[in-house]
C-alpha positions in Angstrom: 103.9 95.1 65.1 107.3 95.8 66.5 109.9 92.5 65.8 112.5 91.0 68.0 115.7 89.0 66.1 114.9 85.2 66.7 111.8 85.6 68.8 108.5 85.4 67.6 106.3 88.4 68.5 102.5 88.6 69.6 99.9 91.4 69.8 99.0 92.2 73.1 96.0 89.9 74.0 92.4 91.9 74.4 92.8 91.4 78.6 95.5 93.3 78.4 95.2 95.9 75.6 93.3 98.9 77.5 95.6 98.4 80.8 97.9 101.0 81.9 101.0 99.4 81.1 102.7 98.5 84.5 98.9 96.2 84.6 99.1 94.9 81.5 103.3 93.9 81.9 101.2 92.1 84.8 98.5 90.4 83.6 101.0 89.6 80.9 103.2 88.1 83.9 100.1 86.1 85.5 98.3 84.7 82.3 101.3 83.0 80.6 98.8 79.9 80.3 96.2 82.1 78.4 98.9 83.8 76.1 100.3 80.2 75.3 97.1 77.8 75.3 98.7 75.5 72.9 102.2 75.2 74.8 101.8 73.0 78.1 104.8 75.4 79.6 106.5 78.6 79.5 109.0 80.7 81.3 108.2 84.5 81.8 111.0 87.1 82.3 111.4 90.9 83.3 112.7 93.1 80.6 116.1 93.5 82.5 116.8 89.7 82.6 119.1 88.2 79.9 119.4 84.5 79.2 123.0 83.7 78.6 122.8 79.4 78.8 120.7 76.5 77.1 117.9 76.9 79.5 117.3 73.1 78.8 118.9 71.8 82.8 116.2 74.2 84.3 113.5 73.1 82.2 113.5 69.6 82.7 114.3 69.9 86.1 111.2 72.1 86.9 109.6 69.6 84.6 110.3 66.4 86.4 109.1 68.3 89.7 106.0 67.9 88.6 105.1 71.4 90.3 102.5 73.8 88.8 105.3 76.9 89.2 108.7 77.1 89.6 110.0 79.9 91.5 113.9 81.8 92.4 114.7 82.1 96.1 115.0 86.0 96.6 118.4 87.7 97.5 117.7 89.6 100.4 114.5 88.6 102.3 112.9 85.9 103.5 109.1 86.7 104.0 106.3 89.2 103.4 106.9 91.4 106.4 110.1 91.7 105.7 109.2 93.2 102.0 107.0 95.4 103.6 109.3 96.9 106.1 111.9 97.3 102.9 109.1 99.0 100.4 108.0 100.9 103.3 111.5 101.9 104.1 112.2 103.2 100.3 112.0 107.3 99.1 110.7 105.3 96.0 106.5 104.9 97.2 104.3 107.8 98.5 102.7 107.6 102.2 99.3 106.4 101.0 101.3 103.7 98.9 102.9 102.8 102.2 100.1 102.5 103.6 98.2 100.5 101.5 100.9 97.7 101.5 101.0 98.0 105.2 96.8 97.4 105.1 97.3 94.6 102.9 99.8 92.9 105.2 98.0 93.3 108.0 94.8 91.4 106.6 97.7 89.0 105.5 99.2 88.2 108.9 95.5 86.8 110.2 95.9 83.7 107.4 99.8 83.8 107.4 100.9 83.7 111.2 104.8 83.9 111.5 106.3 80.5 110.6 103.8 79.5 108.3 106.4 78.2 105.6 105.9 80.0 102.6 109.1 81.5 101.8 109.1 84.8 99.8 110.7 85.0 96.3 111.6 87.3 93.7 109.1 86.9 90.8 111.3 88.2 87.8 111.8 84.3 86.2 108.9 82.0 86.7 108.3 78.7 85.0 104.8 77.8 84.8 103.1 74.2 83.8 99.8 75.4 82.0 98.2 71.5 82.8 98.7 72.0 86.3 95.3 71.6 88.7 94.8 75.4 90.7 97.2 77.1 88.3 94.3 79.1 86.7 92.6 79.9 90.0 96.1 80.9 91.4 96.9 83.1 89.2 93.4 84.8 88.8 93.7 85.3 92.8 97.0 86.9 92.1 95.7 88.9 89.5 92.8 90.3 91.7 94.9 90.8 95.0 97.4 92.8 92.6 94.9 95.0 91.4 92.8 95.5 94.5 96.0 96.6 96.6 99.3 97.5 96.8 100.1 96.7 93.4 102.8 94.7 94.9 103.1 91.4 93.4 105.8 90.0 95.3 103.8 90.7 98.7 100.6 89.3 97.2 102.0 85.8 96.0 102.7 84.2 99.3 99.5 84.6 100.4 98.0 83.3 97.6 100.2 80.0 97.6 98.9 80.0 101.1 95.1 79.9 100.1 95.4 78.0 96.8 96.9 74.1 96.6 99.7 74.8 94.6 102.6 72.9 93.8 106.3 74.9 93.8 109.3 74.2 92.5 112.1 76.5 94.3 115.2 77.1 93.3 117.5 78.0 96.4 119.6 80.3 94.8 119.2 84.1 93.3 119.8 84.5 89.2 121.0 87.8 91.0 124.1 86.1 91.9 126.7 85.2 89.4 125.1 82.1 87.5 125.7 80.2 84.1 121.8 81.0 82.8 120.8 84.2 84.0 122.0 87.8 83.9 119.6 91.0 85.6 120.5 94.3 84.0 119.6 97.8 84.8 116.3 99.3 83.7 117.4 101.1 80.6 116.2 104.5 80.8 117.5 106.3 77.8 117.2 109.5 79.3 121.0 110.4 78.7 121.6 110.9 74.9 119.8 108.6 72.3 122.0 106.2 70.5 124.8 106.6 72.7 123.1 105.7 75.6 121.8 102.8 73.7 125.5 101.5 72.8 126.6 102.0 76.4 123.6 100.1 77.9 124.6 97.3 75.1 127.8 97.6 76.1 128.1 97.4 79.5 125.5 94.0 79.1 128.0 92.6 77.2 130.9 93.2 80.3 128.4 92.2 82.8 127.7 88.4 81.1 131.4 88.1 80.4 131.9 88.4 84.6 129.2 86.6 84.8 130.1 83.9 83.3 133.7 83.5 84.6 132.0 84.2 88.2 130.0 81.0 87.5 133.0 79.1 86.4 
């Protein structure tokens, strides 16, 4: 079992254990509340994001919403056709990866007409509230539309706050953006040269939380 300084480390529940691992990073992502059954809350994060505040202010905000998930406007884009046309635009995903994101739009647009009101957002920091009515059958429908398509959970989420009576809690800003709680750091990759790489990933965290924070200021 590997161990992190000052966090406390689980085995990788059954669900998840014969995955692939980009799957199980995502069941991981959508069954917070069956990871944490005894916690009534919890807040996921990508690998690249770093908490650099007291997370406390977001907390209880989220928690006096009263929503079921709390969610961070994304930077760029607004809604699920104009993900598409990015993803569909990048050297990144082959043709029949293209395509199947363009398939699953398009079986999206007959529930979602333009206008419909559910803005898009970028999924790397979520707050869940494990009590919350739907929040099981919400994320099992994410769950399923993630696996069954694209594999693009962004596209997949609007809908499903669409079909499913779920309270959110958005926060109109990016953690993108210079911020006091958030940082979002490169992929680390360690393809260039073992521990140096390592100390210069480190490193150039370090730089980006220091602008960060006097961004914020």
């Amino acid at each position: 079992m590997p161990k992190a300084r000052g966090w406390t480390v689980r085995p990788l529940p059954e669900p998840a254990r014969d995955l692939p691992s980009g799957d199980a990073n995502r069941w991981c992502k959508m069954f917070a509340h069956e990871i944490f059954p005894e916690y009534g809350y919890s807040v996921y994060l990508d690998g690249n994001i770093r908490i650099v505040s007291d997370l406390k202010a977001l907390r209880d905000e989220f928690i006096a919403s009263h929503a079921a998930i709390g969610l961070f406007k994304h930077p760029t884009r607004s809604t699920i056709d104009e993900e598409c046309t990015e993803l569909c635009a990048s050297p990144r995903f082959s043709p029949e990866e293209k395509a199947a994101m363009l398939a699953q739009l398009n079986r999206y647009r007959g529930d979602m007409p333009t206008g419909c009101g559910v803005p898009l957002s970028e999924n790397s920091i979520i707050f869940r509230n494990h009590r919350a009515t739907n929040l099981a059958p919400a994320m099992q429908l994410w769950w399923e539309e993630y696996r069954h398509n694209s594999k693009r959970d962004q596209l997949a989420l609007p809908w499903v706050l669409q079909k499913v009576d779920l309270s959110v809690h958005r926060w109109d800003w990016s953690f993108r953006h210079p911020n006091p709680h958030f940082i979002r750091m490169p992929h680390f990759s360690g393809r260039s040269g073992g521990a140096f790489s390592v100390a210069r990933y480190y490193l150039s965290m370090h730089r980006k939380t220091l602008r960060n924070r006097l961004k914020a200021r």
